[in-house]
N, C-alpha and C positions, 0 to 999 in steps of 0.2 A: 336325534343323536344316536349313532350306534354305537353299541356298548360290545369288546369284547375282552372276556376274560379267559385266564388259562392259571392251573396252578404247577407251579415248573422249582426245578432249584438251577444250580450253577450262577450262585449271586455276580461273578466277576463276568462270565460273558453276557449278561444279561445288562451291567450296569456299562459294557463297552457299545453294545448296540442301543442302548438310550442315551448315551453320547457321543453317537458319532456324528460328526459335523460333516463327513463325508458324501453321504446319503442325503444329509438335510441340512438345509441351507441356516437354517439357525437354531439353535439348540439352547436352553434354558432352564437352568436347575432352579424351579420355583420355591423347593420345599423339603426340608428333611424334617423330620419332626416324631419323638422316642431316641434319636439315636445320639450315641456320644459321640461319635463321628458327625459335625455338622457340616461338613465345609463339603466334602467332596463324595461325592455317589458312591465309587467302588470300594469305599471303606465303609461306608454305613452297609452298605448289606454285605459286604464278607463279614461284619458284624454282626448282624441279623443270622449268618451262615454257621459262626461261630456259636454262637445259643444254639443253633437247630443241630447243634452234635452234641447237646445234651439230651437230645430224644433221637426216636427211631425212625422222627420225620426226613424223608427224601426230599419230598419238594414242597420246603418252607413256605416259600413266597407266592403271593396271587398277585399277577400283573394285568391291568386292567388299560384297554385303548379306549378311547373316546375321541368318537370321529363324527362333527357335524357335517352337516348337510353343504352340499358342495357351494350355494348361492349365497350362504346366512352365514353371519358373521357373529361369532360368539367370544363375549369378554372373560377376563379370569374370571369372575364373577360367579358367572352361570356355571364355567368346568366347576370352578371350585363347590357348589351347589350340587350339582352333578355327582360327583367324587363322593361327599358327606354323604348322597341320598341309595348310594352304593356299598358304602361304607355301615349306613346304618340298615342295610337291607339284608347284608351278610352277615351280621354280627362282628364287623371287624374294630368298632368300637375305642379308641387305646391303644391301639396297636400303632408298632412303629413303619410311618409312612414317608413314601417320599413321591414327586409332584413333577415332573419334567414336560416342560413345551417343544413341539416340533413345528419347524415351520419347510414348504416344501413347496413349489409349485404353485403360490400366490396362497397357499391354504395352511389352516392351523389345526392341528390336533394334542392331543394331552397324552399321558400314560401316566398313571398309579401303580406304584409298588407296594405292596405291604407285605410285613412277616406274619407267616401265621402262628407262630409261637406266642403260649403267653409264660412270657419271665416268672410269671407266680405260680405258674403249677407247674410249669413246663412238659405243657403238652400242646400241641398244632387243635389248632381251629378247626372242626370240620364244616365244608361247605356244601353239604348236600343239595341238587338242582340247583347250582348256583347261576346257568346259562339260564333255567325259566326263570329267576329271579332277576337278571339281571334285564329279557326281555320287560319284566315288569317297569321296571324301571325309566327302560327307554322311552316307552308307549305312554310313561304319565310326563317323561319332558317335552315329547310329541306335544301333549296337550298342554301342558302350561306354556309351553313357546306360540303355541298356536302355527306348529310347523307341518308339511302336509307329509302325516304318514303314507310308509309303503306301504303296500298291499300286500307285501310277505312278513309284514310285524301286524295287520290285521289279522290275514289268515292261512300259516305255514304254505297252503297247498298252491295260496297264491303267488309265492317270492318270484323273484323275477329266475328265470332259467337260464339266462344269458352271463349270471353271475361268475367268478370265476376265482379257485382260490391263490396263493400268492408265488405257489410251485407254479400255475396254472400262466399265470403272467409273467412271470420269468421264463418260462418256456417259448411264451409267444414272442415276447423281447427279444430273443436268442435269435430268432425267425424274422425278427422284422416286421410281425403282422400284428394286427389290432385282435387283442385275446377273445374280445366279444364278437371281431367278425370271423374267427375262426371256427369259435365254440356255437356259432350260428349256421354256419357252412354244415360242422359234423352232426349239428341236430337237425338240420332241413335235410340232411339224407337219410339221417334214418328214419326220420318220420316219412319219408316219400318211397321207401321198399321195405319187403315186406319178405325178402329171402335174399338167399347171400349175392345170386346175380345183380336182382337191380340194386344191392346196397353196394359191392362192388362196382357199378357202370353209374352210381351217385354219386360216389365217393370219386372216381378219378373224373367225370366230368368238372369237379371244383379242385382237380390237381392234387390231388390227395391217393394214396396207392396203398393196400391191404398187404400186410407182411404178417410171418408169423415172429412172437417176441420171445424173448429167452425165455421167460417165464410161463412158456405155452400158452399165453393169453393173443389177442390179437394186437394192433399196434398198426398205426395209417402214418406215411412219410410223405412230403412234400419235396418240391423239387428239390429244398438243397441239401436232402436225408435226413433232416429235422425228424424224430421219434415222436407222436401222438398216441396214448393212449385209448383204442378205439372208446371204451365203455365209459370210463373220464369225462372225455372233451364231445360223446354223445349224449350224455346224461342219464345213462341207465346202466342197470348192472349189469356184474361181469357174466349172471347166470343168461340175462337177456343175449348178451353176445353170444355165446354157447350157444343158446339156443338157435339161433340167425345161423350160426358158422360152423355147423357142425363137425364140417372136414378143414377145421385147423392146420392138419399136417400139411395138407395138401399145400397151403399157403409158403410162397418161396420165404428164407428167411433175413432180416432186416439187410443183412451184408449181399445178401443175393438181388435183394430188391433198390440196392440203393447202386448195383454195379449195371444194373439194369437201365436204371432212372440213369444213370451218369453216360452210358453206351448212347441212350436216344435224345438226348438232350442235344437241341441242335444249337449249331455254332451261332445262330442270330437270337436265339432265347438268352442262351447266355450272355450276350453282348446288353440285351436288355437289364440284364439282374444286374451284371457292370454298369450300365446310364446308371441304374434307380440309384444306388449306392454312391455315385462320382456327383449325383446330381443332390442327395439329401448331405452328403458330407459338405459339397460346396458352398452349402446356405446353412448348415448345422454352424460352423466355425464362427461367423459373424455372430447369429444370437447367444451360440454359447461365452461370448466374451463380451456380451452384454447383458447376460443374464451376471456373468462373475464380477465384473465393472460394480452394478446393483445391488447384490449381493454385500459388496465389499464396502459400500459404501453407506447402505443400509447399517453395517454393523459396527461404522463408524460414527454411525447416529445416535445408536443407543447405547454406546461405549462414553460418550461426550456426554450423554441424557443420564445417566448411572451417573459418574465423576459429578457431574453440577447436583444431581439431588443428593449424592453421598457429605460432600461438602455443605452443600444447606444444609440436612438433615443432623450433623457433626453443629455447627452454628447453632441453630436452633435447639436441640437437647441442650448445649451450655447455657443457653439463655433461659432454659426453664427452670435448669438447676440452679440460678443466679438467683431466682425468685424464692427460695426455698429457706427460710427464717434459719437462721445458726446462733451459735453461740449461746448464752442464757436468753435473749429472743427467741431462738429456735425453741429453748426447755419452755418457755411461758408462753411460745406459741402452740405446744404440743394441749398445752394446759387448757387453753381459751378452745380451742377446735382450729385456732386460725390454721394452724400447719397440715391437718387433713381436709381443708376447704380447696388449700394452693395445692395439695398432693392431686387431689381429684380432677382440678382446674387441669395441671397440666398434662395428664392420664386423657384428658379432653380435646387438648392441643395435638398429645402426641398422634391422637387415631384420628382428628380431621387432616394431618399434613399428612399422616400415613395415607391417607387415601384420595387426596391431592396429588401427592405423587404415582399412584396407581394410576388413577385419569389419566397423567399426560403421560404416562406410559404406555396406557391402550391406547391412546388418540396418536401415540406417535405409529406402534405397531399398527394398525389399521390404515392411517394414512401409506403404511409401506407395502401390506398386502394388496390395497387398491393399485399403486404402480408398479407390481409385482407381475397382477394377473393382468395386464395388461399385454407387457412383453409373455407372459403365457399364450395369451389369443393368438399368437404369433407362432412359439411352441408349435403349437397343437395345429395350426394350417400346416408347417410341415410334416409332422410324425401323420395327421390322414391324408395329405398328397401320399405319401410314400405308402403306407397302407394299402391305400386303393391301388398303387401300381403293382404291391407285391399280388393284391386279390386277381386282378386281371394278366399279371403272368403265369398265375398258375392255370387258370381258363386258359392262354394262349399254350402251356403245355401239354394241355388236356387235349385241345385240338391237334397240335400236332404228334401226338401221339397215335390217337386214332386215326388222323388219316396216314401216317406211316405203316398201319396196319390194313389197310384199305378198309378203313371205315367210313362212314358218311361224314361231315366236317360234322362240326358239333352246332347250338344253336345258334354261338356267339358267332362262327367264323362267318354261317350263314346271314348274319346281321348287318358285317361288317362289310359282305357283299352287294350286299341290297343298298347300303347307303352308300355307295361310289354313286358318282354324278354319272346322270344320263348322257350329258356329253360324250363322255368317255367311250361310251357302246358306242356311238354314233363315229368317233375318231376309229376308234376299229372297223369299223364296217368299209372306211373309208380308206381302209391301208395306209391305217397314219401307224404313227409310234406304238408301238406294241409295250412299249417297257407297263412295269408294274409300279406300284405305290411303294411307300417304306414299309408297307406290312409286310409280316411272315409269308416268303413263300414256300408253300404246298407241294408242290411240282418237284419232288426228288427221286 
C-alpha cells in the first residue's frame, strides 16, 4: 500500500477536494472522530482551523493517502489498520481525525485527516522524518498482506523512472498522450546523446522540439505547442541540462518555436490529429454514459443498503433497550448483577450487528468495483488506441519535417516503405496506376 503524507492548512479547500463527487465517482465520509462537528467534514476541520489560531501553527493538519495495489482488493478493515499503524507511528495518538473513501476507475483508496494541535497544551505535534516513517510503515503492510513489494520501497535507487507526479499527468492529459510514454520518449533521448546535436536530432525524431523557456531554462514542445520541461520529464537536473545546452540563447523561443511548428505542419498531419480526436470522442460518448448509467445506479444500491440497515439497526437498539429491567425490577436488578449481565449481553449484540452490517457493505461495494473495472478494460482499450496514434503522429511529424528540410526520411518512413507489397513495384514497372497509398506524401 502506498502511503502519502503532506502537512498543509487551508482546512475548507482541503475538505472540498475530499468531497468532491466530481473527480470520484463515490465518495464516503467514514469517520470523524475528536470533533464536535460530527456530521459534515468542512465544519470539523474549520474547527480543527479554529484551535490552530490559538498557536503560531500554519499548517495544522497532516493528510495522509493510501492507495493499494492496483490488482488487490482491500476492506475497511485493513485501511482502518492501516491508518491506527500510521497514526501510532507519528504520534498522532487522540487526535482529532477524520476517514474519507474514494472510489474512481473500478479502484478504492482512503485519505486521513488529522489536526496536529493538541487542545491541552496547545501546541502542534511535531513530525520530524515523517515520509521515512511512513515508508516504514508501508514496507511492514507489504509483508503482513503478503503483497509483492516494489523495488523502489526495497531500494530508493531502484524506484521505477517512469514514474510521474500529478502536475506531470495533468500535463500529458492536456496533450492527449500516456505520461509514462512520454516521460519514456524524453528519457530514451537523453540517454542516447551525449551533447546538444544528437539530444536535439533525439528529441525531434519522437516529435518533440528544443525551445528556450521564460525562465532561461530549456523546455521541448510537441506538435500542438504543448510546453515540456526538458530536465522534468528527462529525469535529471536542471544543472545536467546546462551542462548538455550550454548555448541556451541560441534556442528560438517557445512563441517562436510553436510559430514555427505551426508554419510546417502539413495539411494531412493535421487532418490526422482531426481523425484521432473525431474518432476517440466518437466511442468516448457511448462508454461515458455507461460508465454514468453504473455509477448512478451503483449509488442507488447503497442508498437502498444504508435506508434498510439504518431502519434495522433503529429496530433492533429498541429491542435491546426493551430487554433492559425498569422500574423497582430494574433497582433490584442493579442489585442481583442481573442488569449489568443484559447491559453487557447487548453491548455484544450491538458490535456483532455492527459488523454484520459492515460485511454486507463491503460484499456489496466489492461486488460494484468488480463490474466497474470491467467497463474500465474498455476505458483503457480506448484512451491506449488513442495514445499510440498520438505517439505515431508525432513520429509522422518528425518525418516530415526532416524531409521538408531535405533530410534523409527518418527510420519509421523508411519502414513503412519496405512493407508496401511487392506487387505494387511490379504494377509500376508495368505502367499501371501510379497513385500512392493513404500515407503521408513526401513529394512537396
Amino acid at each position: 500500500m502506498i502511503l502519502k503524507g503532506s502537512q498543509r492548512g487551508n482546512a475548507a479547500k482541503l475538505a472540498r477536494h475530499l468531497m468532491n463527487e466530481r473527480d470520484n465517482e463515490h465518495v464516503e465520509l467514514h469517520e470523524l472522530r475528536g470533533f464536535v462537528s460530527d456530521e459534515q467534514l468542512l465544519d470539523a476541520l474549520l474547527e480543527a482551523q479554529a484551535v490552530a489560531k490559538g498557536t503560531r501553527c500554519q499548517q495544522h493538519l497532516f493528510s495522509l493517502s493510501l492507495n493499494p495495489l492496483e490488482d488487490e482488493r482491500v476492506d475497511v478493515e485493513h485501511f482502518e489498520t492501516a491508518i491506527e499503524m500510521v497514526e501510532q507511528q507519528l504520534g498522532l495518538d487522540g487526535h482529532p481525525r477524520a476517514i474519507v473513501f474514494h472510489e474512481k476507475e473500478g479502484r478504492r483508496h482512503a485519505h486521513a485527516v488529522w489536526s496536529r494541535i493538541d487542545s491541552e497544551t496547545m501546541t502542534a505535534k511535531n513530525l520530524p522524518f515523517f515520509k521515512r516513517r511512513l515508508m516504514e510503515v508501508s514496507k511492514e503492510l507489504y509483508l503482513q498482506h503478503g503483497w509483492d513489494m516494489p523495488k523502489g520501497i526495497v531500494d530508493q535507487a531502484l524506484r521505477n523512472p517512469l514514474n510521474f507526479s500529478r502536475a506531470e499527468w495533468q500535463q500529458a492529459k492536456r496533450a492527449m498522450a500516456d505520461p509514462q510514454l512520454v516521460k519514456a520518449m524524453f528519457k530514451q533521448a537523453w540517454q542516447s546523446s551525449d551533447n546538444a546535436a544528437t539530444l536535439k536530432a533525439a528529441l525531434e525524431d519522437k516529435g518533440f522540439f528544443l525551445a528556450r523557456g521564460d525562465r532561461r531554462g530549456v523546455v521541448a514542445l510537441d506538435y500542438q505547442g504543448e510546453v515540456y520541461a526538458l530536465a522534468r520529464w528527462s529525469g535529471v537536473k536542471a544543472k545536467d541540462v546546462k551542462d548538455r545546452l550550454p548555448d541556451v540563447d541560441k534556442l528560438p523561443s517557445v512563441q517562436e518555436r510553436r510559430e514555427e511548428i505551426a508554419k510546417r505542419m502539413s495539411a494531412q498531419l493535421q487532418k490526422y490529429a482531426v481523425e484521432i480526436n473525431k474518432a476517440y470522442h466518437r466511442k468516448h460518448p457511448s462508454i461515458e454514459f455507461k460508465r454514468t448509467q453504473l455509477v448512478e445506479r451503483h449509488r442507488d444500491e447503497r442508498k437502498a443498503l444504508d435506508d434498510r440497515q439504518r431502519a434495522r439497526w433503529e429496530h433492533e437498539t429498541a429491542a435491546r433497550a426493551a430487554c433492559l429491567p425498569r422500574g423497582m425490577g430494574g433497582l433490584w436488578s442493579r442489585i442481583t448483577g442481573k442488569y449489568s449481565r443484559v447491559r453487557i449481553q447487548n453491548e455484544l449484540d450491538a458490535w456483532q450487528c455492527y459488523c454484520r452490517d459492515q460485511a454486507e457493505r463491503d460484499g456489496l461495494v466489492s461486488r460494484q468495483l468488480d463490474e466497474r473495472q470491467q467497463l474500465q478494460r474498455a476505458v483503457k482499450q480506448v484512451r491506449d488506441q488513442r495514445s499510440k496514434d498520438i505517439a505515431d503522429l508525432h513520429l509522422e511529424l518528425s518525418a516530415y519535417l526532416s524531409m521538408q528540410r531535405g533530410h534523409v526520411a527518418t527510420a519509421k518512413v523508411k519502414a513503412d516503405i519496405a512493407r508496401q507489397p511487392e506487387t505494387a513495384k511490379k504494377d509500376r514497372s508495368r505502367g499501371r496506376d501510379r497513385s500512392r497509398g493513404s500515407g503521408p506524401d513526401f513529394n512537396l
